[in-house]
Steps between C-alpha positions, in 0.01 A plus 500: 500500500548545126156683488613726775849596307249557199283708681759756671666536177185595307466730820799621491527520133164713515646740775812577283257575191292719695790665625635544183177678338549726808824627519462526090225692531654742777842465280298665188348717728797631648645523105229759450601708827808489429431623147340754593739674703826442352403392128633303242810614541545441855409093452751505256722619705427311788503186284829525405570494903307233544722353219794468711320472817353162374858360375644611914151326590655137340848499646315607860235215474744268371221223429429515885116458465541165284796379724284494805214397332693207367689404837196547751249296272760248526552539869149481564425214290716343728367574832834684588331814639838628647751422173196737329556822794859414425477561127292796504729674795811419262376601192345815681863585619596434108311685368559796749825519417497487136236803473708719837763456187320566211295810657868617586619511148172633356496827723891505490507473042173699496664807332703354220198220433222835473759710274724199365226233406158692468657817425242649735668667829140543600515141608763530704292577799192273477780229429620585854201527656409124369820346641449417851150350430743204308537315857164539608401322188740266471332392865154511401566225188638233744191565732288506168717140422391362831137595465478335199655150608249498766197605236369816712424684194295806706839560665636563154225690380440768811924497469428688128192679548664684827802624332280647162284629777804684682659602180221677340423667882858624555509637099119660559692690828873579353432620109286786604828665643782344297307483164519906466933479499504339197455150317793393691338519851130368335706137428626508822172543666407167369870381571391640857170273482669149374804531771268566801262211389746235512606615842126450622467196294813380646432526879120361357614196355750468842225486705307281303796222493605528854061404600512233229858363598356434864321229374760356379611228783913441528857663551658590207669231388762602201478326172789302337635678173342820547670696331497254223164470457432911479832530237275198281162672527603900510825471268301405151215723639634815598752463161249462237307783691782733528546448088166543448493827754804634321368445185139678544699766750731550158166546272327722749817747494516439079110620431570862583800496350389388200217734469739777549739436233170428263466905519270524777575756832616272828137600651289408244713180447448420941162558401410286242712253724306511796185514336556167332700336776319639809131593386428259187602163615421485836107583405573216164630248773229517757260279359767249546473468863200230432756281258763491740322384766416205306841445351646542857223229575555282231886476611399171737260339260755475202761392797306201647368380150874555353644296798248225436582485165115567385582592148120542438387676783764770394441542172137549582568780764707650256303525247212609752708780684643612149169571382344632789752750481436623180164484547562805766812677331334561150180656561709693793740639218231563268280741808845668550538587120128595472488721834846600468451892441214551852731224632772787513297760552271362802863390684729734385341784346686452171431406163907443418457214796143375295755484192737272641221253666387456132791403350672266778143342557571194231826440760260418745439117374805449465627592826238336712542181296896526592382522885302218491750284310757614777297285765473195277837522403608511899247238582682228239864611572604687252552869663820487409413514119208779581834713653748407197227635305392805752919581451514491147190745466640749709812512313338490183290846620800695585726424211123592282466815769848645427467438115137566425398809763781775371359420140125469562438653830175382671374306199821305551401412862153372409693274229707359773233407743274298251869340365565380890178391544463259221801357530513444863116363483637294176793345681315385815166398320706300258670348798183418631379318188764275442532381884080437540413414122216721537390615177425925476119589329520881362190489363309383822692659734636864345224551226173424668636679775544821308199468323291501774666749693552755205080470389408657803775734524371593090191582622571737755724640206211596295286605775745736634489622145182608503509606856283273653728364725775727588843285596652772739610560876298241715273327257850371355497233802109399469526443139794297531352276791166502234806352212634285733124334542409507146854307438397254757133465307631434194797248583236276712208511212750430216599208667874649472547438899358136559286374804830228562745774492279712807467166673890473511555852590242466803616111597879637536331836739343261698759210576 
């Protein structure tokens, strides 16, 4: 029985990853369309939506995904098929009710948030267009809850590659005709896109439940304290997200802003905004797909040894999983730095985006090594200290945002991010290290790393130098695949990734 648990976690762990890599890939993909037809500018401006539409996003989910998730698991655990249909009809009716109320004020305060709060009134109307998609969400995360308590990962994973699908087919058919009346009307193409994919994702996800809820055997049966239970799970949830929401929807709307009382015009300043916010990261952050699967799947394993009180068997997965994962983020960071110029121009066509890969590539450690930390943190109960932290890094970036960006402009952005990440990734790794004991090895596991990673990367260097071998358009990806081999060479034959440590990684694939 425990084998079987094992084995449709891996499974659905692996699903989820694969799933991931996908809708990244199409997500970057989509980036590029979208850059294309309604530029730098027009990200920025549609981030800045996307700002506010993410803070309506928390108050309409309300922490409905981990409520049911929570409540049905338990239900199920049980046997009490019918208390679980109860939970998920309840919290469906919840949650319905608290979006029909949200989406009502967003569509309602759309005018005075676009000209008020962004200072944009070309927001106004994608702002509008995104507020009766609120519900349909809102439904889809307490189906998404339920598929997750009963571990039918595909469910999840067709749920998010239909509504990229949609989106990216309704924007491919609406910006042709809306994209010529102005920037405006471009944003609300995609507006157009995201509201009509939640519908379809919505009635999706519906269907979905109602076939898997037939198996479920029962009436309803209601559970005692109900409404207790949801305040105790949702009430710390959805208030630490809303202040975190807030506080990121209050540093989206300070960046532009800021640029604009450095000296720069409010175009260039959406610009340089959306090429950093909406074109850099995302293609920095998609390696990560591959590290969060194995956080997200190192959540259980940290659990069961934590509740066993195996002291040793954690602090040798932690100091396996910790290196692993710099293993992967620092020869990642140092390809991004190295092809950071045909990075840009093979994806976007620009050498400004190139630019900005090369000097937020050393984030890249950092960051993944936060993500990873995340799941161990979870997995010994301490999330509540990885949010305290989470908290007082976003209000650290907008009181640095407001001070640093009208002085130093763009520079003063960079500055920020690498200031966040280090001392987000310092709080929660030093967390880590005093609750496991493990002991941290730069040398082994940063050093070697970039050694081996950078020699190859040197090489191509001088050869593109001479023109030998040309690092442009389409030989960018074959010569990094060629890096990523060489790396892999030269970690195994320097002994600096040991036969035991391979073992482990394969024993804990195959359980």
């Amino acid at each position: 029985m425990q084998n079987l648990k094992k084995k449709r976690f891996l499974f659905n762990a692996a699903v989820l990853t694969g799933t991931s890599l996908v809708t990244r890939t199409i997500g970057i993909s989509f980036r590029v369309y979208m850059s294309n037809i309604i530029g730098a500018e027009g990200i920025g401006l549609y981030q800045l939506i996307c700002a506010v539409y993410f803070f309506a996003t928390t108050f309409a989910t309300s922490g409905i995904t981990l409520i049911v998730t929570r409540l049905v698991t338990d239900c199920l655990a049980k046997g009490e098929t019918g208390r679980a249909k109860y939970v998920t009809r309840r919290c469906f009716l919840i949650g319905l009710a608290l979006s029909l109320a949200c989406a009502a004020a967003l569509f309602i305060f759309a005018q005075p948030i676009g000209e008020g709060f962004l200072n944009d009134s070309r927001t106004v109307l994608s702002l509008r267009v995104l507020a009766p998609s609120l519900p349909f969400m809102a439904v889809s995360a307490c189906f998404r809850g339920y598929f997750f308590a009963r571990r039918t990962a595909i469910k999840t994973a067709s749920e998010q590659l239909l509504e990229q699908i949609i989106e990216i087919a309704v924007f491919a058919c609406v910006v042709g005709t809306m994209a010529p009346m102005g920037l405006a009307y471009a944003c609300c193409s995609v507006a157009v896109g995201t509201a009509l994919s939640e519908v379809v994702t919505c009635v999706y996800s519906y269907v979905l439940y109602a076939m898997d809820a037939r198996k479920l055997k029962g009436k309803e049966t209601p559970m005692p304290k109900f409404l207790r239970k949801v305040l105790s799970i949702g009430a710390p949830v959805t208030a630490s997200s809303c202040l975190r929401s807030g506080l990121s929807t209050a540093e989206n709307m300070l960046i532009p802003a800021g640029f604009k009382k450095y000296g720069a015009s409010y175009e260039r300043s959406l610009s340089d905004y959306g090429m950093i916010t909406g074109m850099v990261m995302p293609v920095l952050q998609f390696p990560s797909a591959f590290l969060m699967s194995f956080s997200s799947l190192m959540i259980p394993e940290m659990s069961e040894a934590n509740a066993a009180t195996h002291k040793n068997a954690i602090h040798y997965m932690t100091q396996r999983i910790l290196r692993f994962a710099l293993l992967f983020a620092v020869p990642t960071a140092v390809i991004f730095f190295f092809f950071a110029d045909s990075l840009g121009k093979l994806l976007y066509g620009s050498a400004e985006v190139g630019v900005y890969l090369c000097v937020l590539a050393p984030i890249v450690p950092l960051n993944y090594l936060d993500s990873v930390v995340d799941g161990m943190l979870k997995g010994l109960n301490q999330q509540m200290q990885y949010l305290t932290y989470n908290i007082i890094d976003s209000a650290l970036r907008v009181v640095l945002i407001f001070f640093l960006l009208p002085v130093m402009g763009i520079k003063g952005l960079v500055i920020v991010m690498f200031i966040s990440a280090v001392l987000n990734t310092s709080l929660s790794l030093a967390r880590l290290i005093k609750v496991t004991q493990v002991k941290f090895h730069p040398v082994e596991w940063i050093f070697k790393p970039f050694l081996a990673s950078a020699l190859p990367c040197a090489l191509l260097g001088f050869l593109d130098d001479f023109g030998i071998v040309p690092i442009t358009g389409a030989w960018t990806v074959v010569l990094i695949a060629l890096v990523v081999l060489v790396y892999i060479l030269l970690m195994t034959l320097t002994g600096a990734v040991k036969k035991e440590e391979i073992l482990w990684l394969k024993g804990l694939l195959k359980k």
